[in-house]
Z-matrix of the N, CA and C atoms (Angstrom, degrees):
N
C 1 1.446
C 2 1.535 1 110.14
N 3 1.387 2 123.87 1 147.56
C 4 1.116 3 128.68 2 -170.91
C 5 1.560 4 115.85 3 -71.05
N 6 1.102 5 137.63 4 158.77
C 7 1.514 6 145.83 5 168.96
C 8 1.395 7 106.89 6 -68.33
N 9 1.192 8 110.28 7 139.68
C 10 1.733 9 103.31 8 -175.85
C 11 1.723 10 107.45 9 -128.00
N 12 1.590 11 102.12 10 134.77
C 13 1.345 12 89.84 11 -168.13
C 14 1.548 13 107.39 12 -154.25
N 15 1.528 14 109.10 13 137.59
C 16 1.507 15 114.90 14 -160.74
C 17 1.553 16 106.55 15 -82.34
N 18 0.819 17 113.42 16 142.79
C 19 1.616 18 111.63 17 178.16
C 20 1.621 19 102.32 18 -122.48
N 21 1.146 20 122.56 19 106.37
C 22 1.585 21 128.11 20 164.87
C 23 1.361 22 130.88 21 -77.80
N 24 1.461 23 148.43 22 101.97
C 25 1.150 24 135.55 23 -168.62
C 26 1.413 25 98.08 24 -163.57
N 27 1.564 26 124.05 25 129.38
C 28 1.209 27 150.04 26 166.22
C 29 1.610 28 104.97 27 -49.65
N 30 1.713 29 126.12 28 -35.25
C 31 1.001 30 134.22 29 -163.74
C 32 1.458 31 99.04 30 -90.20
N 33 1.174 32 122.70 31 130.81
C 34 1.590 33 124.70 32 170.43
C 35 1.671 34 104.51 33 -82.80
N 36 1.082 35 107.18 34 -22.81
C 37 1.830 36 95.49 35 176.97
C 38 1.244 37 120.57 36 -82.05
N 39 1.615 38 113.46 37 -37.21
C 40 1.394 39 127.11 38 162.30
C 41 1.629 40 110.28 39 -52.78
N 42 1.154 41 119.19 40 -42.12
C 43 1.740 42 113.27 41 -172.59
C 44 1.740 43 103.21 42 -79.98
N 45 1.450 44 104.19 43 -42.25
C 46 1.681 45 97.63 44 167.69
C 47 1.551 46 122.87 45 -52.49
N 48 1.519 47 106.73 46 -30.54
C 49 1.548 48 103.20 47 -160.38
C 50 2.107 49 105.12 48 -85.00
N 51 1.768 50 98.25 49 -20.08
C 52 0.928 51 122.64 50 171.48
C 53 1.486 52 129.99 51 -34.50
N 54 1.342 53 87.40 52 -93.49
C 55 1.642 54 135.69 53 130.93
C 56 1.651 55 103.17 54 -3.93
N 57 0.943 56 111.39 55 -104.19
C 58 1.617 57 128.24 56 159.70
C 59 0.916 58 81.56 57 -7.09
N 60 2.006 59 124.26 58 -134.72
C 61 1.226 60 123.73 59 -148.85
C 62 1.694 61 121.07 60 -21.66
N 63 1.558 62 103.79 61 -72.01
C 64 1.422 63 108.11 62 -174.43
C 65 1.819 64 122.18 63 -22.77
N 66 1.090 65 111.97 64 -56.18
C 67 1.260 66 152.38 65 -172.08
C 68 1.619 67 89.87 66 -59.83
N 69 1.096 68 114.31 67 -77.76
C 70 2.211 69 109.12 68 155.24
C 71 0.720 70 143.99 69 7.30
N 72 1.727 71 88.67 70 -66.80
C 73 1.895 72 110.41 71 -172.61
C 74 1.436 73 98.01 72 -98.75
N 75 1.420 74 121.40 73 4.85
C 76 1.727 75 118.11 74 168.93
C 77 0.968 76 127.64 75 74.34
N 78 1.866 77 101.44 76 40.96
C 79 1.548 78 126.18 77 173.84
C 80 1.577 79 93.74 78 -106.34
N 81 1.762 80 98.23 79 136.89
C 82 1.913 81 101.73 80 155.12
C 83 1.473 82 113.79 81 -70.33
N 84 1.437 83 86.55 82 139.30
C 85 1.810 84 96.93 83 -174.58
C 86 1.743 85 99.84 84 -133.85
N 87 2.127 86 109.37 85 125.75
C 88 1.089 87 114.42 86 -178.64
C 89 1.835 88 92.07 87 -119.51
N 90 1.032 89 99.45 88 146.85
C 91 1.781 90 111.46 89 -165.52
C 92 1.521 91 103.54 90 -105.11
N 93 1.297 92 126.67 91 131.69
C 94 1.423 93 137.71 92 -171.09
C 95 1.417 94 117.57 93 -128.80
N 96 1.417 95 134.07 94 95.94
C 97 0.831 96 137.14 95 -109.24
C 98 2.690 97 94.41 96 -107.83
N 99 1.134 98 76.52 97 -16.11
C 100 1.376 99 111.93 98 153.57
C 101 1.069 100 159.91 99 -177.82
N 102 1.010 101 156.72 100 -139.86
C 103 1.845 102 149.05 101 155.07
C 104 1.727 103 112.12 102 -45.68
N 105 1.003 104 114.95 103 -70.84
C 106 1.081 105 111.81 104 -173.33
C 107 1.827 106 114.00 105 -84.66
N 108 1.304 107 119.37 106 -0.97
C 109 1.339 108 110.91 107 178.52
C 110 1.886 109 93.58 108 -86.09
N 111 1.270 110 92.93 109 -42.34
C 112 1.621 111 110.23 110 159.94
C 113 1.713 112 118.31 111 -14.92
N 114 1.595 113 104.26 112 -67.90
C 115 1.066 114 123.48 113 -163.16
C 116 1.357 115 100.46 114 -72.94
N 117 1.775 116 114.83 115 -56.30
C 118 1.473 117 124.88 116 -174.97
C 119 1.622 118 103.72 117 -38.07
N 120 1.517 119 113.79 118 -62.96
C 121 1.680 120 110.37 119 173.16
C 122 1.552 121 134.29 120 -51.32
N 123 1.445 122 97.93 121 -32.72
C 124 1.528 123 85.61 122 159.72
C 125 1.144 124 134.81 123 -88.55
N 126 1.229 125 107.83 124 1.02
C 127 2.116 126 109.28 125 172.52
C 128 1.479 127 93.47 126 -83.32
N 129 1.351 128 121.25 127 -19.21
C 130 1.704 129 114.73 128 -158.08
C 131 1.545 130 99.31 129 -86.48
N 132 1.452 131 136.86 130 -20.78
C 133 1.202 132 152.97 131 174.93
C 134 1.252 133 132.17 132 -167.97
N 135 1.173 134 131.80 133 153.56
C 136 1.747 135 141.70 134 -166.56
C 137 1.779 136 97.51 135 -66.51
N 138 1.248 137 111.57 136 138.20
C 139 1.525 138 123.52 137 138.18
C 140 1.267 139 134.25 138 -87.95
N 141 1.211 140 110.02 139 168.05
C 142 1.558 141 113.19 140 171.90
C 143 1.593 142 117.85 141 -94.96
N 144 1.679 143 85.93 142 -41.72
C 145 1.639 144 122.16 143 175.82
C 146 1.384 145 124.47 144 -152.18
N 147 1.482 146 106.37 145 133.21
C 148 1.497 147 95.74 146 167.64
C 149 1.715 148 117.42 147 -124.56
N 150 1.109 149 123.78 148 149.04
C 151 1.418 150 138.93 149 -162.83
C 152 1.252 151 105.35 150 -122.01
N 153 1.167 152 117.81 151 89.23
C 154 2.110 153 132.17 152 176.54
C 155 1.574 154 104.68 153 -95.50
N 156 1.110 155 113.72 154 154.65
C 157 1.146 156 136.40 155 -164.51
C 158 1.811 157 87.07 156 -119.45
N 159 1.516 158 126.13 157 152.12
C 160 1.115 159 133.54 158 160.26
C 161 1.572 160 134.02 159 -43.41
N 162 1.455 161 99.71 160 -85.20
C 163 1.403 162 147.90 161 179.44
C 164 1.393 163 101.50 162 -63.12
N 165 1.504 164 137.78 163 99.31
C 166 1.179 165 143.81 164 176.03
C 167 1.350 166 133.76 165 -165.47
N 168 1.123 167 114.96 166 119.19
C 169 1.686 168 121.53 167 -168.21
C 170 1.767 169 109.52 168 -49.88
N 171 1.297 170 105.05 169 154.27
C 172 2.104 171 97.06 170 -166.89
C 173 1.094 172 110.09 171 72.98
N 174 1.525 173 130.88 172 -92.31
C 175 1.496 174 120.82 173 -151.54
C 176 2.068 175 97.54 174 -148.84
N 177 1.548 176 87.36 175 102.04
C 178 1.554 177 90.12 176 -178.99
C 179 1.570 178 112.74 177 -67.03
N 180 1.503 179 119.45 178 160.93
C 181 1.635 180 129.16 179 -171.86
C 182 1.207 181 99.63 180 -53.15
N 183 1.509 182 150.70 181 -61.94
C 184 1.323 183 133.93 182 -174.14
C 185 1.410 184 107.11 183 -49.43
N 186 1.200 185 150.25 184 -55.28
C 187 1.376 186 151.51 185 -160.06
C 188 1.424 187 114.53 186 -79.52
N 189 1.936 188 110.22 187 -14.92
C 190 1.049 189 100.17 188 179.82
C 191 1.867 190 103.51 189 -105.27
N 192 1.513 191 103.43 190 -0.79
C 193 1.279 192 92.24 191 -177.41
C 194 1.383 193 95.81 192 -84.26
N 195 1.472 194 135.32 193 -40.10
C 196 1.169 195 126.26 194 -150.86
C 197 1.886 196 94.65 195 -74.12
N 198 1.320 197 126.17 196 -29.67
C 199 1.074 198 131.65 197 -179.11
C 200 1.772 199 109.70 198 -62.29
N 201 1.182 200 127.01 199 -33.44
C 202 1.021 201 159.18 200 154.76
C 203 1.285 202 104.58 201 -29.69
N 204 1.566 203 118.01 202 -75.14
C 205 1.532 204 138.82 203 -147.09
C 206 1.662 205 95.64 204 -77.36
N 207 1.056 206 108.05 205 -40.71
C 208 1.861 207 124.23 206 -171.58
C 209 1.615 208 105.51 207 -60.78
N 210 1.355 209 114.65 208 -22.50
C 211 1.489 210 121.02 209 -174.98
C 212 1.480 211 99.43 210 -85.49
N 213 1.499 212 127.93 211 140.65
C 214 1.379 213 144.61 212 173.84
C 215 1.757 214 108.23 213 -44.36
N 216 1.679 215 97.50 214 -60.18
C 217 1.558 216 100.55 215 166.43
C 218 1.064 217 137.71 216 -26.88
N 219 1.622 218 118.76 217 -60.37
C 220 1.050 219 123.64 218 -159.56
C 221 1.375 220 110.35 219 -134.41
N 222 1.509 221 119.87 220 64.54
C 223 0.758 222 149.29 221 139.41
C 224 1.532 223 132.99 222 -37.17
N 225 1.542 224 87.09 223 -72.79
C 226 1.630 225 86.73 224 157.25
C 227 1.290 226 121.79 225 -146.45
N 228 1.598 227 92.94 226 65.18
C 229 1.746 228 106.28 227 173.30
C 230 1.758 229 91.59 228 -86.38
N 231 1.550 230 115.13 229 162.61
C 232 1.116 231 126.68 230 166.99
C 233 1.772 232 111.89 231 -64.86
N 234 1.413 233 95.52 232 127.25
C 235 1.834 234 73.83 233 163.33
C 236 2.140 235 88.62 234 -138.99
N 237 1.349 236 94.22 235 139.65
C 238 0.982 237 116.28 236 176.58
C 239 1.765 238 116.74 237 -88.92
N 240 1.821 239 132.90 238 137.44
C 241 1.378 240 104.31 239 152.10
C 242 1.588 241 109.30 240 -106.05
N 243 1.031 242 113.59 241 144.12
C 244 1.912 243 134.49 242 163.39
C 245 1.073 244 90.59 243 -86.17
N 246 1.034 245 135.43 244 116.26
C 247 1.726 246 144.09 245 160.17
C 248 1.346 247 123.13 246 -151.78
N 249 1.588 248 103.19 247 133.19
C 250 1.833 249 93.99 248 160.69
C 251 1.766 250 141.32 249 -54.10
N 252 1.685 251 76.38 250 -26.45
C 253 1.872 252 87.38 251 165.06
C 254 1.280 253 117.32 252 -84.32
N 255 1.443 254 96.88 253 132.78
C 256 1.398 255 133.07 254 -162.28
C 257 1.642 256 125.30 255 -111.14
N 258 1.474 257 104.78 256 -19.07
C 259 1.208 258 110.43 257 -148.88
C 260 1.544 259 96.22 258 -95.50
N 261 1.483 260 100.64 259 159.34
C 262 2.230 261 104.46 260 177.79
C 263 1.105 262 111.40 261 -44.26
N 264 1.550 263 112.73 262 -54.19
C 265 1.277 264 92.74 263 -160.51
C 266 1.827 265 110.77 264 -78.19
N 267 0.572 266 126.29 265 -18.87
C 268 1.609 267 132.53 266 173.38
C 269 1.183 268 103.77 267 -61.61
N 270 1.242 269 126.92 268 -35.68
C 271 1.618 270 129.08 269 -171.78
C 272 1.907 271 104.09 270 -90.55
N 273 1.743 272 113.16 271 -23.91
C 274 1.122 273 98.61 272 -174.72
C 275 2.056 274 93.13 273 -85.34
N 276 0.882 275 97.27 274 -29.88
C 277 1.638 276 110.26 275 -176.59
C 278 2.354 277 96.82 276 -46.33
N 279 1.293 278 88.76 277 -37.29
C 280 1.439 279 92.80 278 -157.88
C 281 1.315 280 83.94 279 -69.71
N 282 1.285 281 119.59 280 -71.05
C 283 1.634 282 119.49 281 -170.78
C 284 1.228 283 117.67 282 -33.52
N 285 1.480 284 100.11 283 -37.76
C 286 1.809 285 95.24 284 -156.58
C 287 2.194 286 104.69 285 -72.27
N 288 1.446 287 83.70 286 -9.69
C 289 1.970 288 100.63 287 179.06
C 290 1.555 289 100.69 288 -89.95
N 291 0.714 290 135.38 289 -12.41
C 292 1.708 291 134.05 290 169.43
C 293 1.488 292 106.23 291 119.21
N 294 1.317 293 115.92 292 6.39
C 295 1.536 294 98.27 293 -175.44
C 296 1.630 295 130.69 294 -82.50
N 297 1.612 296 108.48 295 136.06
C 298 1.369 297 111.10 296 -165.97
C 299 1.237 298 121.31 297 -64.84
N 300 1.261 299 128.88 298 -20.88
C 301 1.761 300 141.96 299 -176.62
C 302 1.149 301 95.93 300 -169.57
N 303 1.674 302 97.36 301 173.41
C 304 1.311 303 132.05 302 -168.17
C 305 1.630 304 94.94 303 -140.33
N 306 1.718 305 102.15 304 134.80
C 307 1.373 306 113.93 305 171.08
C 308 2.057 307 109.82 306 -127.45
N 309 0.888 308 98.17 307 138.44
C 310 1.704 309 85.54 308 161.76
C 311 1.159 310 138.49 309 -130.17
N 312 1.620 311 114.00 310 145.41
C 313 1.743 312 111.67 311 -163.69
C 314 1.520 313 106.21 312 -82.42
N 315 1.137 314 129.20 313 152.26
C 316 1.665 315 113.16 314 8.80
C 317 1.721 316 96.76 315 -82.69
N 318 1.576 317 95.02 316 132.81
C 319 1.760 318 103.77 317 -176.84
C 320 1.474 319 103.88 318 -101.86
N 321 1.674 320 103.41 319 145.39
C 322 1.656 321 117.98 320 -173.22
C 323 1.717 322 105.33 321 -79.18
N 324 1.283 323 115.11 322 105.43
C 325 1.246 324 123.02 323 -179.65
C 326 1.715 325 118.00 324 -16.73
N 327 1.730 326 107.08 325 -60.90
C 328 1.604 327 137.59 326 164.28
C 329 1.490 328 112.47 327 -29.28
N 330 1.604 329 90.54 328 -49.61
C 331 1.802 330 98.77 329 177.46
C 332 1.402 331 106.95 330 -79.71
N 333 0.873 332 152.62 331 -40.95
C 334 1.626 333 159.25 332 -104.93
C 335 1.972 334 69.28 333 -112.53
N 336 1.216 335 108.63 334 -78.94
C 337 1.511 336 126.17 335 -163.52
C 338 1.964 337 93.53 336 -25.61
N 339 1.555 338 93.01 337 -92.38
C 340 0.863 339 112.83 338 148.61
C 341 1.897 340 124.48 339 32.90
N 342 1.128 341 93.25 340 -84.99
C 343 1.617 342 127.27 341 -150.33
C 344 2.198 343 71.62 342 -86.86
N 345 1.343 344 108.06 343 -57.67
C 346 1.260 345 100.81 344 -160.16
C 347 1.653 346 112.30 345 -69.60
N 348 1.312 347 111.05 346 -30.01
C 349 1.747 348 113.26 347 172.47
C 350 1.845 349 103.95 348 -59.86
N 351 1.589 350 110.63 349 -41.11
C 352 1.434 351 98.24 350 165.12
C 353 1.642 352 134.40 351 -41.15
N 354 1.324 353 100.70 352 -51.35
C 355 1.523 354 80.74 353 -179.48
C 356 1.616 355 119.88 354 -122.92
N 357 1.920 356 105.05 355 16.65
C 358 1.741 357 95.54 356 143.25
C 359 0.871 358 96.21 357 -139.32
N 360 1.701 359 137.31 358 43.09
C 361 1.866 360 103.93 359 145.38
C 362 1.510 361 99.93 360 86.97
């Protein structure tokens, strides 16, 4: 059965381009159109992985990871951020919310894969 994995992004081109690849390498991909539609989908079913974007109207990626982390589930599902923020402290900010890596846009499709066979296979 395929790997299933949420992709969060305010950007519809970013979740298509997402999407797209993922979808490639022959991962299920459900699209979240922000933080909290984000969130709504993962109470509605398990991930494998989820991929949040920062910067987002409703419920930005730190708030939704830590919202995330508090659920039994996903504990220790991977969650990835895709973000333009780059900087330490944003990245120590990310960690300190449970997040497993850091990627940044514009992200290399090759890598994206990549980065995601790392930590489910």
């Amino acid at each position: 059965m395929a790997k299933t994995i949420l992709a969060v992004d305010d950007s519809a081109s970013i979740r298509q381009m997402v999407s797209f690849t993922l979808k490639s390498a022959g991962y299920e991909v459900t699209e979240a159109v922000d933080g909290q539609d984000g969130l709504n989908k993962a109470k509605s079913k398990p991930y494998n992985l989820v991929l949040t974007d920062q910067n987002m109207p409703n419920i930005d990626g730190l708030t939704l990871i830590k919202n995330l982390r508090a659920m039994p589930a996903y504990k220790t599902v991977p969650i990835l951020m895709l973000t333009t923020e780059s900087g330490d402290t944003m990245k120590s900010q990310g960690k300190a919310a449970g997040a497993t890596g850091w990627l940044v846009k514009p992200f290399d499709p090759a890598k994206l894969v990549e980065v995601v066979k790392k930590v489910i296979g």
